[in-house]
DRENDO-1510 file (C-alpha; in Angstrom, 1 decimal, always signed):
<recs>
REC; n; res; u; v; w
REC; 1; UNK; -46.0; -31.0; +42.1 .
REC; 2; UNK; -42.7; -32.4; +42.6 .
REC; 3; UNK; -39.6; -33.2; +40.4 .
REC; 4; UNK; -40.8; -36.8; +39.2 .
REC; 5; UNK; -44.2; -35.6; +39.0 .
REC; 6; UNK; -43.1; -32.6; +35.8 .
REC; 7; UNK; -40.9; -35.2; +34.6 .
REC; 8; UNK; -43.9; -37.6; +34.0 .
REC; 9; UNK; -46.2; -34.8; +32.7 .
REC; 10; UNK; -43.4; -33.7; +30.4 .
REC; 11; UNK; -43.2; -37.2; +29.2 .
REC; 12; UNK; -46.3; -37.7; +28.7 .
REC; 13; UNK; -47.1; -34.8; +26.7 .
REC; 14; UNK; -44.3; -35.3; +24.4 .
REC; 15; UNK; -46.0; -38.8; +23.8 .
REC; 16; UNK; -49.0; -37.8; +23.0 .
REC; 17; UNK; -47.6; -34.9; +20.6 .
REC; 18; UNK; -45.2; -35.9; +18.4 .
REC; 19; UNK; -45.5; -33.7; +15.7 .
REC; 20; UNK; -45.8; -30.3; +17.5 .
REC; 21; UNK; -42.8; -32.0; +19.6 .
REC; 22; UNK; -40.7; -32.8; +16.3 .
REC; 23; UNK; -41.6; -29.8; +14.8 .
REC; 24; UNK; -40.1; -28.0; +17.4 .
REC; 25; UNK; -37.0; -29.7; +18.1 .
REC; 26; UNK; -36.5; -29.5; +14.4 .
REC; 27; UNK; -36.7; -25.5; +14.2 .
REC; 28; UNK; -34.6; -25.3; +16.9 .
REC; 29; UNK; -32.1; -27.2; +15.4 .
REC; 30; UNK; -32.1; -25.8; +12.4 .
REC; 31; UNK; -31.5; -22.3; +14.2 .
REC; 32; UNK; -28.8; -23.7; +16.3 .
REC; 33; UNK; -27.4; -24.5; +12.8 .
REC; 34; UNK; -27.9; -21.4; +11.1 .
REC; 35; UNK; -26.7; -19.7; +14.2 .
REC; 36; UNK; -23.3; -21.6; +13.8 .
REC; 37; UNK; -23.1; -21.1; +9.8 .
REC; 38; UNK; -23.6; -17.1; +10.3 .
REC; 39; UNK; -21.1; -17.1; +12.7 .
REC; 40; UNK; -18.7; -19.3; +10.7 .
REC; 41; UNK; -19.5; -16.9; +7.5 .
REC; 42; UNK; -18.5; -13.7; +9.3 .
REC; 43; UNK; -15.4; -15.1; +10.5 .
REC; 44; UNK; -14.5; -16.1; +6.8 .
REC; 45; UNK; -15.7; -13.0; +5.4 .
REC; 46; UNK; -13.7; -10.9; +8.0 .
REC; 47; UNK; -10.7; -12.7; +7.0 .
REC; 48; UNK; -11.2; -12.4; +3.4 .
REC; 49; UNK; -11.5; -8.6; +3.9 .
REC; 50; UNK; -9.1; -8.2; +5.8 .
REC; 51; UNK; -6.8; -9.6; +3.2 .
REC; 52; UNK; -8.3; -8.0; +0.3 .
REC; 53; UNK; -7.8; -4.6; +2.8 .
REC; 54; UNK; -4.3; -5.9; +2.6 .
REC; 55; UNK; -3.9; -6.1; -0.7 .
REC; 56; UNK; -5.1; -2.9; -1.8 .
REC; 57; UNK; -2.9; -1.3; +0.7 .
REC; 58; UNK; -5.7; -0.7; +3.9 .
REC; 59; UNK; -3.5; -1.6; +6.1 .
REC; 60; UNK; -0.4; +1.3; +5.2 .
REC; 61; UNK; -0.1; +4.8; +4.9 .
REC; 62; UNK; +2.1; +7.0; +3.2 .
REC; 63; UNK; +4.3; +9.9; +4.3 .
REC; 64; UNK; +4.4; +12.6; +1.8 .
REC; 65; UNK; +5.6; +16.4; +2.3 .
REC; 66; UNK; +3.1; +19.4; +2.5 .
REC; 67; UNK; +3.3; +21.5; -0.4 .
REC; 68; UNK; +3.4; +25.5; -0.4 .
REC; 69; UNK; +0.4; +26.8; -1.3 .
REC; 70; UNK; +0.9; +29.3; -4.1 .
REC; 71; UNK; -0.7; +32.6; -3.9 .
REC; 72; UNK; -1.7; +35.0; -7.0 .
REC; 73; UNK; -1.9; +38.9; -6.8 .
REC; 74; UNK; -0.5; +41.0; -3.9 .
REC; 75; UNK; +0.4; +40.2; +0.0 .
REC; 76; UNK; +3.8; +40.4; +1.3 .
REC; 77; UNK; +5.7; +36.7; +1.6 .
REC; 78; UNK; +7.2; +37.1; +5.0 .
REC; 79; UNK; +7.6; +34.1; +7.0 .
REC; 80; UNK; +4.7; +34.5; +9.0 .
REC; 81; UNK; +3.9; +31.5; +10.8 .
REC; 82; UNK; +0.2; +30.7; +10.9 .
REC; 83; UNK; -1.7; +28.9; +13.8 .
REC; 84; UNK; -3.6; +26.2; +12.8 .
REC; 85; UNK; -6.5; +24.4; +14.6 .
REC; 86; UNK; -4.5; +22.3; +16.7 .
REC; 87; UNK; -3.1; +25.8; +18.5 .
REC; 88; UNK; +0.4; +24.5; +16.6 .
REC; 89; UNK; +2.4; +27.1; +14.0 .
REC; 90; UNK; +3.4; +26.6; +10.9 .
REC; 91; UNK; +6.0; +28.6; +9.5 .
REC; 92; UNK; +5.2; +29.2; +5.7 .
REC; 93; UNK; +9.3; +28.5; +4.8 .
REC; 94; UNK; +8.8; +25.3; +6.3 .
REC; 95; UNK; +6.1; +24.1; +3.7 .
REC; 96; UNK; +7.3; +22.9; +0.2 .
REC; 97; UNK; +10.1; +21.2; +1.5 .
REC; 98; UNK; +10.7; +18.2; +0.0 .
REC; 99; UNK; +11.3; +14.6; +2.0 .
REC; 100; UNK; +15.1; +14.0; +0.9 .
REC; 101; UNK; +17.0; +10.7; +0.7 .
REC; 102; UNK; +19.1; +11.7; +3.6 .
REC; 103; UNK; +16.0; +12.2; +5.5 .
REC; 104; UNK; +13.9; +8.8; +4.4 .
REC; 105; UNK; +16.8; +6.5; +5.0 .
REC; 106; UNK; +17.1; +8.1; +8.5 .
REC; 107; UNK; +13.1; +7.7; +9.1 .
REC; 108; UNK; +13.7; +4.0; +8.4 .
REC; 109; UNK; +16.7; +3.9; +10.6 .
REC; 110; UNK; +14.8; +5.9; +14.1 .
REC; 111; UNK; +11.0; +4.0; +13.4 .
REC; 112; UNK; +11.0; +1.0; +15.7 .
REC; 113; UNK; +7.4; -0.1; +15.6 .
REC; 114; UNK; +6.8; -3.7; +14.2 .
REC; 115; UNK; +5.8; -2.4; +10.6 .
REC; 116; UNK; +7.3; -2.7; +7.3 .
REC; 117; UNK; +9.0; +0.4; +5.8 .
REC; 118; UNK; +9.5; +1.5; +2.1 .
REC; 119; UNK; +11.0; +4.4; +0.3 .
REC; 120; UNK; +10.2; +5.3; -3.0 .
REC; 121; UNK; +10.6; +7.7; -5.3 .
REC; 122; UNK; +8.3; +9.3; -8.5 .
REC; 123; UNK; +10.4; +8.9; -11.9 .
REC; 124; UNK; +8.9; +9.8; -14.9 .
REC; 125; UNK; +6.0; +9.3; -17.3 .
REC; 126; UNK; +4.7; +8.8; -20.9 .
REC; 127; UNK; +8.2; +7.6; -21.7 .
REC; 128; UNK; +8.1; +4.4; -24.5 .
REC; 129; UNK; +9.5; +1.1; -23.5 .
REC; 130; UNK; +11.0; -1.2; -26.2 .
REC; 131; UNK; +12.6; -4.4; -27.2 .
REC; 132; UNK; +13.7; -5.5; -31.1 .
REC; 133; UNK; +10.9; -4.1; -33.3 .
REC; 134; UNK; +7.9; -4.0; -30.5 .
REC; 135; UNK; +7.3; -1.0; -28.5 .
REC; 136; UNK; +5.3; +0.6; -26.2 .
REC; 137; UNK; +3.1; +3.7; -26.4 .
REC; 138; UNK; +4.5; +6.6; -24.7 .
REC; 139; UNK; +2.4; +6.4; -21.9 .
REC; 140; UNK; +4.3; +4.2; -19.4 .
REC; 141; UNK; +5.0; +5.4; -15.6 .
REC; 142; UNK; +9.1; +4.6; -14.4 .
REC; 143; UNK; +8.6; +4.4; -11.0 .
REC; 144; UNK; +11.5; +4.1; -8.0 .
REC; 145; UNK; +11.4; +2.3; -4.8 .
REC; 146; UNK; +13.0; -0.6; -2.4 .
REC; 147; UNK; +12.7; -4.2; -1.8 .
REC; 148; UNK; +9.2; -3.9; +0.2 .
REC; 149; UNK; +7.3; -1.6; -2.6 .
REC; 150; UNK; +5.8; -4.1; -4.4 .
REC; 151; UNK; +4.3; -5.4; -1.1 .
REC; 152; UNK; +3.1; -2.2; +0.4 .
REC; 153; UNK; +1.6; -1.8; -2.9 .
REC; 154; UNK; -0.3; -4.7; -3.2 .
REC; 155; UNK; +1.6; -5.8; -6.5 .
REC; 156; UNK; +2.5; -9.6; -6.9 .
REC; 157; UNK; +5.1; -11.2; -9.2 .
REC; 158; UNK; +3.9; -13.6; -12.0 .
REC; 159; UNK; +7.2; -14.2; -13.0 .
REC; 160; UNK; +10.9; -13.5; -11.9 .
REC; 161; UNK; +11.8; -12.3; -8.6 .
REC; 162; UNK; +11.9; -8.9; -6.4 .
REC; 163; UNK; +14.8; -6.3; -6.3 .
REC; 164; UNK; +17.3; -7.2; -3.6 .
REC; 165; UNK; +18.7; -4.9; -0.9 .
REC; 166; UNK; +22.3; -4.8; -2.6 .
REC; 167; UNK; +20.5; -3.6; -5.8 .
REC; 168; UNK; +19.0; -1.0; -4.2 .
REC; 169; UNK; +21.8; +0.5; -2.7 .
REC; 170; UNK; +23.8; +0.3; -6.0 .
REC; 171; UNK; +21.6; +1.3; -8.2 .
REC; 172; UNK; +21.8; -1.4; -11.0 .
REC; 173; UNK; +19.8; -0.9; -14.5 .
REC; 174; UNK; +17.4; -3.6; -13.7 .
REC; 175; UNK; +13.3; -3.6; -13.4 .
REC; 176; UNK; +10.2; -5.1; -13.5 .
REC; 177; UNK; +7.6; -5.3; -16.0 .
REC; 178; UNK; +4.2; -4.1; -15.7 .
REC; 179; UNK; +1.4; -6.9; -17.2 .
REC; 180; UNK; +0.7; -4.8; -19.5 .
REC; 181; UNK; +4.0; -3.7; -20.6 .
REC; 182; UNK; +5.2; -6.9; -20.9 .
REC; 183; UNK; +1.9; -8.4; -22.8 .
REC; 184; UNK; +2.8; -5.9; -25.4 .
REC; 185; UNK; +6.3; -6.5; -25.5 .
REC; 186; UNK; +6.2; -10.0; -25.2 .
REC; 187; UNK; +2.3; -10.7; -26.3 .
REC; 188; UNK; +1.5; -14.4; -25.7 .
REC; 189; UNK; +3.9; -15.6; -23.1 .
REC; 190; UNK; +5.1; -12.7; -20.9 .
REC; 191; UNK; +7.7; -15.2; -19.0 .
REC; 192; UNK; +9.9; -14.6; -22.2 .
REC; 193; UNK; +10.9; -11.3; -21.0 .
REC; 194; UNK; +13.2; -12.7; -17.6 .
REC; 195; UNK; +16.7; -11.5; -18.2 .
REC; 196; UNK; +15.8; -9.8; -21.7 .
REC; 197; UNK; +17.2; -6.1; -22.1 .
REC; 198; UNK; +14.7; -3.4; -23.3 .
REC; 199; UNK; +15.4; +0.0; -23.3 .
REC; 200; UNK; +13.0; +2.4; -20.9 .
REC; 201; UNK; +12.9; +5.9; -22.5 .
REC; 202; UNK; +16.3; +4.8; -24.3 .
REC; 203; UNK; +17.9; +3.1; -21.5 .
REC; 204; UNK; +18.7; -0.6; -21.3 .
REC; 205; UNK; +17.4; -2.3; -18.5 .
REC; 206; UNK; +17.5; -5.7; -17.8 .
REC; 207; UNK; +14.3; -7.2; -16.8 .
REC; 208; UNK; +13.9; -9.7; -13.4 .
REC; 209; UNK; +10.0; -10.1; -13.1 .
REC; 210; UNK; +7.0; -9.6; -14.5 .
REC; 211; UNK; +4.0; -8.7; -12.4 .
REC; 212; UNK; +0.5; -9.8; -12.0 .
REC; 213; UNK; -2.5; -8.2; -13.5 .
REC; 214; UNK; -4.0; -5.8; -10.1 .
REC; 215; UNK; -6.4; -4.1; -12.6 .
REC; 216; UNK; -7.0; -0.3; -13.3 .
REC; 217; UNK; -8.5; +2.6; -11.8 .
REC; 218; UNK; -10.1; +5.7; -13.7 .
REC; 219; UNK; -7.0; +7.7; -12.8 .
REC; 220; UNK; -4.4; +5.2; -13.1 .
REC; 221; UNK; -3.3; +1.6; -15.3 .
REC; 222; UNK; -1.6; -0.3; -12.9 .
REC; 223; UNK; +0.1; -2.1; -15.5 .
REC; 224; UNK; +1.5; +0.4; -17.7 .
REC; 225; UNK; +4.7; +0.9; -15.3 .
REC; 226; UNK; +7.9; -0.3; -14.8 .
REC; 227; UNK; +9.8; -0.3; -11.9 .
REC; 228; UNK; +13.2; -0.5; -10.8 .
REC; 229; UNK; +15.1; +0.8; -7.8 .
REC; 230; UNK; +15.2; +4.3; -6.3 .
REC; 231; UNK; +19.0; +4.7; -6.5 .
REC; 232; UNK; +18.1; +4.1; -10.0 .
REC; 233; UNK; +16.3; +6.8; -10.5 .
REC; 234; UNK; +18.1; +9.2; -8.6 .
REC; 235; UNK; +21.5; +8.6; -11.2 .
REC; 236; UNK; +19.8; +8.5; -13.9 .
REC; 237; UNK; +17.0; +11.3; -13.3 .
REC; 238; UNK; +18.7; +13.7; -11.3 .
REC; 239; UNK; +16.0; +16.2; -10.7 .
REC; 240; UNK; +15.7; +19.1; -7.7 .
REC; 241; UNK; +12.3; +19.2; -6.7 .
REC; 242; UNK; +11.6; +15.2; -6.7 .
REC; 243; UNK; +10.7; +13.9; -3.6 .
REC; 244; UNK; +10.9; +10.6; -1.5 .
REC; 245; UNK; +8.2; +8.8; -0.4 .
REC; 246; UNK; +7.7; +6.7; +2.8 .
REC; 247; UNK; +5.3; +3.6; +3.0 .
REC; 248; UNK; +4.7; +2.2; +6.7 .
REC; 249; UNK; +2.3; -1.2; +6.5 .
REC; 250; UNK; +1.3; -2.7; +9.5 .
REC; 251; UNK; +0.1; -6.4; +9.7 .
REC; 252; UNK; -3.0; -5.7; +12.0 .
REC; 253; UNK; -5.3; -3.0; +11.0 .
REC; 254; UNK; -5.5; -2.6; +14.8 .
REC; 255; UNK; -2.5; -1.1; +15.0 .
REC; 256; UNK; -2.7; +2.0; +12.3 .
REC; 257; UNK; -3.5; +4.7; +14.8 .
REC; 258; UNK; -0.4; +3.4; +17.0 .
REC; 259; UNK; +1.8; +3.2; +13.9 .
REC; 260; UNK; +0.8; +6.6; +12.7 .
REC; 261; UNK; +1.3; +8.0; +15.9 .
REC; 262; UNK; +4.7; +6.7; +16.2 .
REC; 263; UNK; +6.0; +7.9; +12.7 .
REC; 264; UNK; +5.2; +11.4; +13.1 .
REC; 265; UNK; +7.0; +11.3; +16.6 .
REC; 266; UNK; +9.9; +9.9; +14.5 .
REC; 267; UNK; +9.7; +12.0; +11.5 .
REC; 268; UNK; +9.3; +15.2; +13.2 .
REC; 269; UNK; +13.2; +15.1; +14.8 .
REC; 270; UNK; +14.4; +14.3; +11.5 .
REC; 271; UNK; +12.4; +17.3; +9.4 .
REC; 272; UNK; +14.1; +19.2; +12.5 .
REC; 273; UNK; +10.6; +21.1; +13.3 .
REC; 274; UNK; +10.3; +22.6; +16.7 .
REC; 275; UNK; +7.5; +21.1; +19.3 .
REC; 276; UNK; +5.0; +24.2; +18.4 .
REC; 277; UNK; +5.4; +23.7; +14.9 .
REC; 278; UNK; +2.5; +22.2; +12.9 .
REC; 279; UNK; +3.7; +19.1; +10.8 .
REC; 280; UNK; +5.5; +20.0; +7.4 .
REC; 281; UNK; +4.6; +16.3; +5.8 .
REC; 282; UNK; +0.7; +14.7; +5.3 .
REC; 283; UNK; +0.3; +11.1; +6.5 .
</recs>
């Protein structure tokens, strides 16, 4: 049977079976189409997750120092170093040491990788905000960082604008309101509160935003804080033992392993730790 002739028989059998031959080309139509819209819906949902992964701060990681584990009864405290299961020592005076200013600012300044950095620093809690006769409880969180927190942090402004760079560095008394703190303080129409003093634990601050609601977490109300710069915080709560820490987001969640890699290669020179030392910071 040649070409013309399978063409004839096809022809002919399609003729005389239109339904079965309509029923079929329908099905495989519809799966073509169904093929297409699954396709189309993962793309869209990996896009979507990929943003919400975004948001909720998937996509960065924190550098944080390794604290001292404390030991009850006897043992001697020599400085011992340890070996751990990478075959690398740890030397016991190493651990508990806080990241400084001195040394975040100069992890900003040696990291090169295309990520965003930010340094921020714990304040303190269950202090009361206040404005005129309104007030807070005294369970709000004062908390310090730099112009890309809010971003690494998955927080967006409802009102207002960011800190700037130059108010970093100088430290003005100026913050932001979490949605909460300003719904109490300003219940109806939070946008009241741009350029409004209040006083945070008794000192007047001048607010520049408000944030959005991000919700709550069993450990944590997202919206009872108030932030302001870290410069802040460091005149105004001097304290020994407070450390910095140092957020790294990268745009492509591709790219984490690289990025991590390529902060603790840059962190290690600044926390001056020999190459058979273990690390003396988490990531």
């Amino acid at each position: 049977m040649n070409f013309k002739d399978t063409i004839s028989l096809s022809y002919k059998t399609i003729k005389t079976n239109k339904l079965r031959t309509g029923i079929t080309v329908t099905i495989i139509a519809l799966g073509i189409c169904a093929l297409i819209w699954f396709l189309t819906a993962i793309a869209a949902a990996s896009t979507s997750l990929t943003a919400s992964f975004s948001t909720m701060g998937a996509n960065a990681f924190s550098i944080r120092f390794k604290e001292r584990n404390i030991r009850f009864g006897g043992g001697n405290n020599n400085n011992t170093k340890k070996t751990s299961k990478s075959n690398l020592k740890q030397k016991q005076s190493n651990t508990g040491k806080i990241i400084t200013y001195e040394e975040a600012k100069e992890f900003k300044e040696r990291y090169q990788f295309p990520a965003t950095v930010s340094l921020a620093i714990g304040g303190v809690g269950n202090v009361i905000v206040n404005t005129g006769n309104k007030k807070t409880n005294p369970e709000i969180r004062v908390l310090g960082g730099d112009e890309n927190y809010l971003e690494l942090n998955g927080y967006k402004i409802a009102y207002g604008r960011n800190v700037l760079s130059t108010e970093v560095e100088s430290g003005r008394s100026i913050c932001m309101l979490g949605s909460s703190v300003a719904e109490k303080l300003f219940p109806g129409n939070t946008s009241k509160a741009i350029d409004k003093i209040v006083k945070v634990d008794q000192i007047p601050y001048r607010v520049i935003a408000v944030l959005e609601d991000k919700g709550s977490s069993a450990f944590f109300n997202t919206g009872k804080v108030v932030f302001t710069s870290y410069n802040n915080i460091r005149r105004l709560y001097p304290a020994a033992n407070t450390s910095f820490t140092i957020g790294v987001m990268v745009n492509d969640l591709k790219l984490m392993d690289a990025a991590i890699g390529e902060a603790k290669g840059a962190f290690r020179p600044v926390r001056k730790l020999d190459v058979k030392e273990e690390d003396n910071f988490y990531i």
